[in-house]
py3Dmol code that shows the C-alpha trace and the ligand (Angstrom):
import py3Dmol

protein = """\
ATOM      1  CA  UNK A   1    -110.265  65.399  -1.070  1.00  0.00           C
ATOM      2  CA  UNK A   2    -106.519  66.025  -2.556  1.00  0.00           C
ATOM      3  CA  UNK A   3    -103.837  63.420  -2.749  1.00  0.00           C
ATOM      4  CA  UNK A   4    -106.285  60.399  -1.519  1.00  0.00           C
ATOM      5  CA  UNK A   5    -104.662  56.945  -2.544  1.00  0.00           C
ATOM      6  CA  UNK A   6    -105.672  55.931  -5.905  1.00  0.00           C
ATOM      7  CA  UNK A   7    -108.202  53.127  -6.277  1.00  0.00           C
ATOM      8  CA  UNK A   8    -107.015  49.999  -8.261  1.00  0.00           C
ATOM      9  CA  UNK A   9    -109.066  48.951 -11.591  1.00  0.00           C
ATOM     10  CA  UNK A  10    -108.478  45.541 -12.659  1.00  0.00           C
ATOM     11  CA  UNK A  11    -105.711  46.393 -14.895  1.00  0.00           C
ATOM     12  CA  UNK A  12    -103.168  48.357 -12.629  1.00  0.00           C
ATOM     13  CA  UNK A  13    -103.686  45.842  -9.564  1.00  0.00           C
ATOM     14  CA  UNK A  14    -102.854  43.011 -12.470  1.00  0.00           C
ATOM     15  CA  UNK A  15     -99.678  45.129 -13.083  1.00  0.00           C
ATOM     16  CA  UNK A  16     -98.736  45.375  -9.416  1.00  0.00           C
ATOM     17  CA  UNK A  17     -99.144  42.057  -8.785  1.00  0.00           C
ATOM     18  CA  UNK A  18     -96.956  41.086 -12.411  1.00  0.00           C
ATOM     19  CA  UNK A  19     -93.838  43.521 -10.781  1.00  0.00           C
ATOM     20  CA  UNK A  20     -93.934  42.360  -7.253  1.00  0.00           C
ATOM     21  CA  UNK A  21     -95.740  39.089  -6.463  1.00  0.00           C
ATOM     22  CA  UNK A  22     -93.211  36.924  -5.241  1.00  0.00           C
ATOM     23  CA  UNK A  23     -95.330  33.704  -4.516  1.00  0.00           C
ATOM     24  CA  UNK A  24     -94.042  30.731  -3.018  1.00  0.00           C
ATOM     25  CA  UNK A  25     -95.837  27.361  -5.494  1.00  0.00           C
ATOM     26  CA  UNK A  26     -97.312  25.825  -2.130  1.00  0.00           C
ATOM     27  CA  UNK A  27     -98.887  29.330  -1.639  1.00  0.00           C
ATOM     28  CA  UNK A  28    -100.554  29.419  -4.271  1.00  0.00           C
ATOM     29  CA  UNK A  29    -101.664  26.429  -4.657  1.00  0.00           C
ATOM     30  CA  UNK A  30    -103.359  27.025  -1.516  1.00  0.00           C
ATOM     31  CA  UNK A  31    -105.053  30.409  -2.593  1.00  0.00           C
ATOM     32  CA  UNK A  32    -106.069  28.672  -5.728  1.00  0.00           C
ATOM     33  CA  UNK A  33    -107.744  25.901  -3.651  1.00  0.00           C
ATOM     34  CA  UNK A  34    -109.189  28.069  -1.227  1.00  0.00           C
ATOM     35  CA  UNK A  35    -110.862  29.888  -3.967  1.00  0.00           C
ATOM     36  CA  UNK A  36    -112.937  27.264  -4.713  1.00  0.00           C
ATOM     37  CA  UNK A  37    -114.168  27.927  -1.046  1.00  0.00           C
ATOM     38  CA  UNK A  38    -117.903  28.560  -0.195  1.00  0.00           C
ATOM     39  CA  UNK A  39    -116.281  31.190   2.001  1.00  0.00           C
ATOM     40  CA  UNK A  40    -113.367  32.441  -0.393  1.00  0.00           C
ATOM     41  CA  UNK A  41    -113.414  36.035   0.742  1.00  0.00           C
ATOM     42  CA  UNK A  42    -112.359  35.651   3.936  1.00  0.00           C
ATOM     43  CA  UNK A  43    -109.039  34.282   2.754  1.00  0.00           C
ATOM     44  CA  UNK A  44    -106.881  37.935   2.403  1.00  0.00           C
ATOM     45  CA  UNK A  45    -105.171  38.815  -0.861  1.00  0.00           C
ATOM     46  CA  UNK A  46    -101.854  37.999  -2.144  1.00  0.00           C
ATOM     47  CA  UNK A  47     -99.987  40.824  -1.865  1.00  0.00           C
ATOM     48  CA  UNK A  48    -100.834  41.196   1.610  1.00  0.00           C
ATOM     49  CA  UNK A  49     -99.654  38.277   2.378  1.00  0.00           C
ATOM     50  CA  UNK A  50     -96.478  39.125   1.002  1.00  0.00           C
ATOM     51  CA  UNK A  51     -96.655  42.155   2.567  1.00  0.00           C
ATOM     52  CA  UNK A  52     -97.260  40.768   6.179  1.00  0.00           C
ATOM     53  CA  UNK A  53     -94.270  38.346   5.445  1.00  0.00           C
ATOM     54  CA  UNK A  54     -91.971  41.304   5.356  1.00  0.00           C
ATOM     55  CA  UNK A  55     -93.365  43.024   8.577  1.00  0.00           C
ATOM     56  CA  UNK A  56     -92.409  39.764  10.058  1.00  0.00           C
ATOM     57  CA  UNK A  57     -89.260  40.326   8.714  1.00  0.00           C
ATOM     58  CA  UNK A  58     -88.880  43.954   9.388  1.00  0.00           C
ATOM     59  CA  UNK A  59     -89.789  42.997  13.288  1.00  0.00           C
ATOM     60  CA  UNK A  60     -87.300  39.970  13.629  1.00  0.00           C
ATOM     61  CA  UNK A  61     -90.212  38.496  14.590  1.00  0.00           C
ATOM     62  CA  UNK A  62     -89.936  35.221  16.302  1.00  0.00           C
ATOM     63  CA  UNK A  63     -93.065  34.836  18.032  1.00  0.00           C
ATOM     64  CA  UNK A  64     -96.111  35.752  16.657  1.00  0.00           C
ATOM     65  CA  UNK A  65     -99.990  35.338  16.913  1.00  0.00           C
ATOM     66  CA  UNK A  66    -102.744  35.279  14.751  1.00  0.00           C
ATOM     67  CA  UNK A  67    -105.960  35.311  15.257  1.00  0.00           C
ATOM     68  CA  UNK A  68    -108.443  33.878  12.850  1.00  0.00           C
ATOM     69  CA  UNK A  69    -106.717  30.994  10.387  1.00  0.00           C
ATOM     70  CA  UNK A  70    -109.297  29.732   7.994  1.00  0.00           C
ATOM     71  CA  UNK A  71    -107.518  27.988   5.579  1.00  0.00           C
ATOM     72  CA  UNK A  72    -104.087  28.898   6.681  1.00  0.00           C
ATOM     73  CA  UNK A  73    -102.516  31.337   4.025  1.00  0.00           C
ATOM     74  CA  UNK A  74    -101.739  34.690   6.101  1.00  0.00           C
ATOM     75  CA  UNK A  75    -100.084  31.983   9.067  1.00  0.00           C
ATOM     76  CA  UNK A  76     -97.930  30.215   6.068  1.00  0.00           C
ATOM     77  CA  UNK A  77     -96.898  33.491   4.655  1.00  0.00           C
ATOM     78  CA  UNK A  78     -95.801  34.256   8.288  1.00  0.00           C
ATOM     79  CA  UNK A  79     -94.309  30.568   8.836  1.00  0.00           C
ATOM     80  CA  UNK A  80     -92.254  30.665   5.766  1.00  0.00           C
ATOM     81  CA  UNK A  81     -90.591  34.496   7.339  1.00  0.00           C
ATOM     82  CA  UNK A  82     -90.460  33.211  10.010  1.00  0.00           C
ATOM     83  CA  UNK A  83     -86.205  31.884  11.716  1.00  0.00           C
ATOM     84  CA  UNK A  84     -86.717  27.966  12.273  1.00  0.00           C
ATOM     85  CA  UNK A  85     -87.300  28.673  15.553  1.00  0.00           C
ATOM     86  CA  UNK A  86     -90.349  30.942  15.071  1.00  0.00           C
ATOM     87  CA  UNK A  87     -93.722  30.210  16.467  1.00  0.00           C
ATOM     88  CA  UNK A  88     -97.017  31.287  15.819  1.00  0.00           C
ATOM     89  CA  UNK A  89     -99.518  30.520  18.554  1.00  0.00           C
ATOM     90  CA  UNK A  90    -102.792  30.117  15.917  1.00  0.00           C
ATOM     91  CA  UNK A  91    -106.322  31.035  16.954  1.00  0.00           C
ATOM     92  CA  UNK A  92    -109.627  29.456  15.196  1.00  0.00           C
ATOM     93  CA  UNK A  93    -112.696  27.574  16.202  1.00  0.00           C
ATOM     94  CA  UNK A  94    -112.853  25.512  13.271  1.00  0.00           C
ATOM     95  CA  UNK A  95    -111.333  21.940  12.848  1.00  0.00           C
ATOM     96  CA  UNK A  96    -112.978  22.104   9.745  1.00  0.00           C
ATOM     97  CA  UNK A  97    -111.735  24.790   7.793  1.00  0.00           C
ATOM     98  CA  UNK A  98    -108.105  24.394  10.032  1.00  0.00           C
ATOM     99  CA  UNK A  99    -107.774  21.111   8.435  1.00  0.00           C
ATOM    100  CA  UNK A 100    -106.329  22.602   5.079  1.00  0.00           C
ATOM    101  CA  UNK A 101    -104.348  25.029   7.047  1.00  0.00           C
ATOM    102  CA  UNK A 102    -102.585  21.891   8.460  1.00  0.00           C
ATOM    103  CA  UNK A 103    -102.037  20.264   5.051  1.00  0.00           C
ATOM    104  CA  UNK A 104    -100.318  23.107   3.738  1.00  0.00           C
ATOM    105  CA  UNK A 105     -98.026  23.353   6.804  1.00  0.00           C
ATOM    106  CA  UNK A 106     -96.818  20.040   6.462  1.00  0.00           C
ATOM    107  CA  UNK A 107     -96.542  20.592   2.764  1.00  0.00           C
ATOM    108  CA  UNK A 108     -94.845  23.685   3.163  1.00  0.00           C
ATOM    109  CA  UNK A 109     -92.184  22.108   6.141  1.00  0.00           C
ATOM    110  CA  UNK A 110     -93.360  25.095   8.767  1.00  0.00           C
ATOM    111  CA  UNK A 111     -96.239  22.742  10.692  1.00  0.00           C
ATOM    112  CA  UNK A 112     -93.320  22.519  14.025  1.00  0.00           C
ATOM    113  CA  UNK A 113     -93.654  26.319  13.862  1.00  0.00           C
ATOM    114  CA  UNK A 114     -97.106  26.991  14.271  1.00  0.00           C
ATOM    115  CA  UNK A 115     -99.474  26.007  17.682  1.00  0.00           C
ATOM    116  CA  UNK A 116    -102.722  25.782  16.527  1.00  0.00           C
ATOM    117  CA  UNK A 117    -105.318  26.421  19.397  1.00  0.00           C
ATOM    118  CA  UNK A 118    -109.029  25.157  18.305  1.00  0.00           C
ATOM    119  CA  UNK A 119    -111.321  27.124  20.657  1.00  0.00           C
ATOM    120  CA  UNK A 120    -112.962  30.895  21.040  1.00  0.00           C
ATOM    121  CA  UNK A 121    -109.496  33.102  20.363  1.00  0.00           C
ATOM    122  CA  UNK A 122    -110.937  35.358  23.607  1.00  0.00           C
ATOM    123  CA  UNK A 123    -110.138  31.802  25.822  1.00  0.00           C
ATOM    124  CA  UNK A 124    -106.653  31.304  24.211  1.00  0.00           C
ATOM    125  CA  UNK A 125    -105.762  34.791  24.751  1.00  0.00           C
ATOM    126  CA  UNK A 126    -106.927  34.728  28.438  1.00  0.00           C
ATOM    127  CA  UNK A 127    -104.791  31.449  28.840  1.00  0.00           C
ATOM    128  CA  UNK A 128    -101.817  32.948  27.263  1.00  0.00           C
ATOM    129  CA  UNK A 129    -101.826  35.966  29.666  1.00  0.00           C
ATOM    130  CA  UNK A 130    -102.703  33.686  33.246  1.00  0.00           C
ATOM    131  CA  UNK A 131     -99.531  31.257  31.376  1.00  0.00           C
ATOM    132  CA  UNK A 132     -97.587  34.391  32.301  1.00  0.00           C
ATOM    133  CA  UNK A 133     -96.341  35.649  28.350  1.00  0.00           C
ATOM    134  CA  UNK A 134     -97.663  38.890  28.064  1.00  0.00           C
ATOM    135  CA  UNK A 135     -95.213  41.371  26.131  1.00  0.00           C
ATOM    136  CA  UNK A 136     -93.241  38.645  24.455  1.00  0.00           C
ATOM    137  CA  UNK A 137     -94.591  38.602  21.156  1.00  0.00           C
ATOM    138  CA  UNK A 138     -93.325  40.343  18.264  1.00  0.00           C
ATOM    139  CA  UNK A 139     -96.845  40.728  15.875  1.00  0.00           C
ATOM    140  CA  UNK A 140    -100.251  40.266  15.998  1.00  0.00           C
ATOM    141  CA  UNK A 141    -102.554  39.112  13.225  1.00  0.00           C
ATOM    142  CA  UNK A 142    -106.330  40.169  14.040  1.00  0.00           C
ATOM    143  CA  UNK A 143    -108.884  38.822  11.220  1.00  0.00           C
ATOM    144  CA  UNK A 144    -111.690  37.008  12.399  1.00  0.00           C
ATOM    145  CA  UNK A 145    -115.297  37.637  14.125  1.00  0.00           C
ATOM    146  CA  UNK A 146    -115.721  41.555  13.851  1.00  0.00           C
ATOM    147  CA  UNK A 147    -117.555  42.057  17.097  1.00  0.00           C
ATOM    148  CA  UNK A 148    -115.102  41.100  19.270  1.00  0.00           C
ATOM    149  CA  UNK A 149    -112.441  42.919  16.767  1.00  0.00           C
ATOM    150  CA  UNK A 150    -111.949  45.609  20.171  1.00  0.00           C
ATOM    151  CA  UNK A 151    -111.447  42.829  22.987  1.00  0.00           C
ATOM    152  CA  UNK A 152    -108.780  41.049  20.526  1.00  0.00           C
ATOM    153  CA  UNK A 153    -107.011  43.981  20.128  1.00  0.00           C
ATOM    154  CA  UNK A 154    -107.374  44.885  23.669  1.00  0.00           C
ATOM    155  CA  UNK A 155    -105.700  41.401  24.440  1.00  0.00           C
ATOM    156  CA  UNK A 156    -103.087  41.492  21.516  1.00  0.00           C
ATOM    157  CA  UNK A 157    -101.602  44.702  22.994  1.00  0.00           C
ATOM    158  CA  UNK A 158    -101.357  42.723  26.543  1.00  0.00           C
ATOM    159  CA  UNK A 159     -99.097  40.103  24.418  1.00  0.00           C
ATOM    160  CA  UNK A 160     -97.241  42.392  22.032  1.00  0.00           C
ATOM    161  CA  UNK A 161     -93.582  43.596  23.503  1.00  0.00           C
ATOM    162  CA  UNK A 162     -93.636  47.362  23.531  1.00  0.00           C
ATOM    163  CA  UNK A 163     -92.221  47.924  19.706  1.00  0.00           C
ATOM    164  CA  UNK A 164     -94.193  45.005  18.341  1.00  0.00           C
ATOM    165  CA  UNK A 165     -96.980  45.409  15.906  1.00  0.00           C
ATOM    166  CA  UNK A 166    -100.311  44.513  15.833  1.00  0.00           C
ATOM    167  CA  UNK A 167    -102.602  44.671  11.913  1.00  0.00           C
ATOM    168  CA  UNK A 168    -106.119  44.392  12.150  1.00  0.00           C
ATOM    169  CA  UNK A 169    -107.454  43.492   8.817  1.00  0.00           C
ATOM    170  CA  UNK A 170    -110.788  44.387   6.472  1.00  0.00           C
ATOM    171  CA  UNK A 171    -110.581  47.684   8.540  1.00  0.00           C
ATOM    172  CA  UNK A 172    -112.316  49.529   4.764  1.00  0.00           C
ATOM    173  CA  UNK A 173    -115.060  46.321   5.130  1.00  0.00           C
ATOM    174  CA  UNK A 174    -115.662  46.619   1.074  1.00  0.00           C
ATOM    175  CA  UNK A 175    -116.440  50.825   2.105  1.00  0.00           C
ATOM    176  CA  UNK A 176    -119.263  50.383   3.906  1.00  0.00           C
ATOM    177  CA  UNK A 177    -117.579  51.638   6.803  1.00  0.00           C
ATOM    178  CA  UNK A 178    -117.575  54.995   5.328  1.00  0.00           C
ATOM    179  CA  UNK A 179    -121.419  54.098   4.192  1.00  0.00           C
ATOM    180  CA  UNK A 180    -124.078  55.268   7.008  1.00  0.00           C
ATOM    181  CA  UNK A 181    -126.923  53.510   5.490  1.00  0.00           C
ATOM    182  CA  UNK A 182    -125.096  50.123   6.489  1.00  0.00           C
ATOM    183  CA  UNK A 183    -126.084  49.642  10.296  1.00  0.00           C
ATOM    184  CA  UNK A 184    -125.068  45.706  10.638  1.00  0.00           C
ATOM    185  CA  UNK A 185    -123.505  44.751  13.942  1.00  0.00           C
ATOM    186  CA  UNK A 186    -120.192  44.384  12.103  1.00  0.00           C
ATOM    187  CA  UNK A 187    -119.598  47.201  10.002  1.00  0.00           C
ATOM    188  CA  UNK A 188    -120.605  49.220  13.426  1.00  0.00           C
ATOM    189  CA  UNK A 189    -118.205  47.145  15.277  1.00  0.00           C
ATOM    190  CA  UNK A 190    -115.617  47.818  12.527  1.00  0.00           C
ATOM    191  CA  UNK A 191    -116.320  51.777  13.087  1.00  0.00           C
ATOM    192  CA  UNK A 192    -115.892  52.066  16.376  1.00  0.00           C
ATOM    193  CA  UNK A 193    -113.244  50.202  16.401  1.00  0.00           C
ATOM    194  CA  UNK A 194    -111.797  52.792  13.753  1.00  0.00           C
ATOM    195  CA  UNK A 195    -112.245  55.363  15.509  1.00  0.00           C
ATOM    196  CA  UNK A 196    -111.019  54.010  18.740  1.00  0.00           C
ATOM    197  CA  UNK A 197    -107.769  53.422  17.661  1.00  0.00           C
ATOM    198  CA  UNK A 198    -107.530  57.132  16.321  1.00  0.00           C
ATOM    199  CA  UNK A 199    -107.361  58.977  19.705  1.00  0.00           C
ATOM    200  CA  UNK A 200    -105.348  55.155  21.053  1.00  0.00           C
ATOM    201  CA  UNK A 201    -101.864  57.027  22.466  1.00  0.00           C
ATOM    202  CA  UNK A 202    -100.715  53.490  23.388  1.00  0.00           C
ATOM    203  CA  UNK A 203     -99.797  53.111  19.696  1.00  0.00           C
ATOM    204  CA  UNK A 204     -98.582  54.632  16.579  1.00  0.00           C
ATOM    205  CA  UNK A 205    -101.081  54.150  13.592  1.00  0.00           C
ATOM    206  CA  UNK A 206    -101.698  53.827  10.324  1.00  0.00           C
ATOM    207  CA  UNK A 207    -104.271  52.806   8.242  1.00  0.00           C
ATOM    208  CA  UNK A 208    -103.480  51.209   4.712  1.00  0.00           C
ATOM    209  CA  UNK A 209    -105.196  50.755   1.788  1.00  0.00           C
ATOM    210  CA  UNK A 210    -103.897  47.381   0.620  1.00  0.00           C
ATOM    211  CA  UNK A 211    -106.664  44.476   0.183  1.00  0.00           C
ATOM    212  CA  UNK A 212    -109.663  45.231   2.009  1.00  0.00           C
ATOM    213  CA  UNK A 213    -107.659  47.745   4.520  1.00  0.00           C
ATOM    214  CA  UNK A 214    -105.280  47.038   7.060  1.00  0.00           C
ATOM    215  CA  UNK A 215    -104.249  48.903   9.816  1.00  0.00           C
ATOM    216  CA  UNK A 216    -100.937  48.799  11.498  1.00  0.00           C
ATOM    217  CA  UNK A 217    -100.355  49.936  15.269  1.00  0.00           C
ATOM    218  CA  UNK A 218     -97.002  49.760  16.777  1.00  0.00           C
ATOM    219  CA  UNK A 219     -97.010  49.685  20.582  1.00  0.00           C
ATOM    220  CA  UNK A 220     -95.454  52.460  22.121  1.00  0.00           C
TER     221      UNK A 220
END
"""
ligand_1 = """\
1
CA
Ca -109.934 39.185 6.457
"""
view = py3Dmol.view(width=600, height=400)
view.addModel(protein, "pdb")
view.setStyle({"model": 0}, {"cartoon": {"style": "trace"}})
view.addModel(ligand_1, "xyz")
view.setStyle({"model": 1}, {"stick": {}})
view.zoomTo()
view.show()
């Protein structure tokens, strides 16, 4: 296929990241600790942080969600973009890994911005919808279990304001997505979920490249 978006080799991503990585110290000294992780790779790259922290800005967001923390660098690169009156309401189930998301927050002076819910992300959407907020926030972060990648974006769009934006990430899941021998409950969640949104009217799409692939959908 013509004019498909160039894979990165070690050497050109080094030299994108040497021209436009702006990264705060506190960031990444929490990417390099997180590194160290058991679980490393689900922390997302750099310059999508970056990149998320001007959607955030793009959107004048002021409210936003996120769904899936870890270790807290995608919600501190939305913090920091964030007007001192921002809020992110923060879904995880673990205290565990949540606990170095908090340290950096407090490092970082953004921990009065962000609501950290501990408990299945499904619940503390429900809650936030019966609470009575639905349309009044401004972006959506979805990156956590894959099989329930469809009711969190189902959910998200509830909460979104029509104009907000909602980015799903790992959306290219390493390309085995676009491998049929790989059958696994989440790369077939991942699919359908692909090719869901494709024919979804209810928003305008597109699919990047950047990291592990993120799409974008802005609610119509
Ligand atoms: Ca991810």
């Amino acid at each position: 296929m013509p004019n498909k978006t160039l894979g990165l080799d070690n050497r050109l991503y080094d030299y994108l990241l040497s021209v436009s990585l702006r990264e705060p110290e506190i960031l990444r000294q929490l990417r390099e600790e997180t590194a160290r992780h058991p679980r490393a790779g689900m922390q997302i790259a750099p310059e999508q942080g970056q990149f998320m922290a001007l959607l955030a800005q793009l959107l004048g967001a002021t409210k936003t969600l996120e769904i899936g923390v870890f270790t807290g660098y995608s919600s501190l690169c939305v913090a920091l973009a964030l007007p001192p009156t921002g809020k992110i309401v923060a879904c995880d189930v673990s205290e565990e890994y949540t606990a170095t998301a908090r340290r950096y927050w407090e490092a970082a002076g953004v921990a009065h911005k962000i609501d950290l819910r501990i408990a299945p992300a499904l619940q503390t959407l429900d809650d936030l919808l019966a609470a009575g907020v639905a349309e009044t926030f401004d972006f959506a972060f979805i990156d956590a279990d894959k099989d329930n990648y469809d009711a969190y974006f189902e959910l998200s769009l509830q909460l979104v304001r029509t104009g907000g934006l909602i980015a799903i990430d790992n959306v290219l899941w390493r390309g085995q997505v676009a491998d049929p021998q790989v059958q696994d409950s989440s790369t077939q969640a991942i699919r359908a979920f692909n090719e869901k949104l494709h024919r979804d009217e209810r928003v305008t799409l597109s699919l990047l490249t950047i990291a592990d692939g993120l799409t974008l959908a802005l609610k119509r």
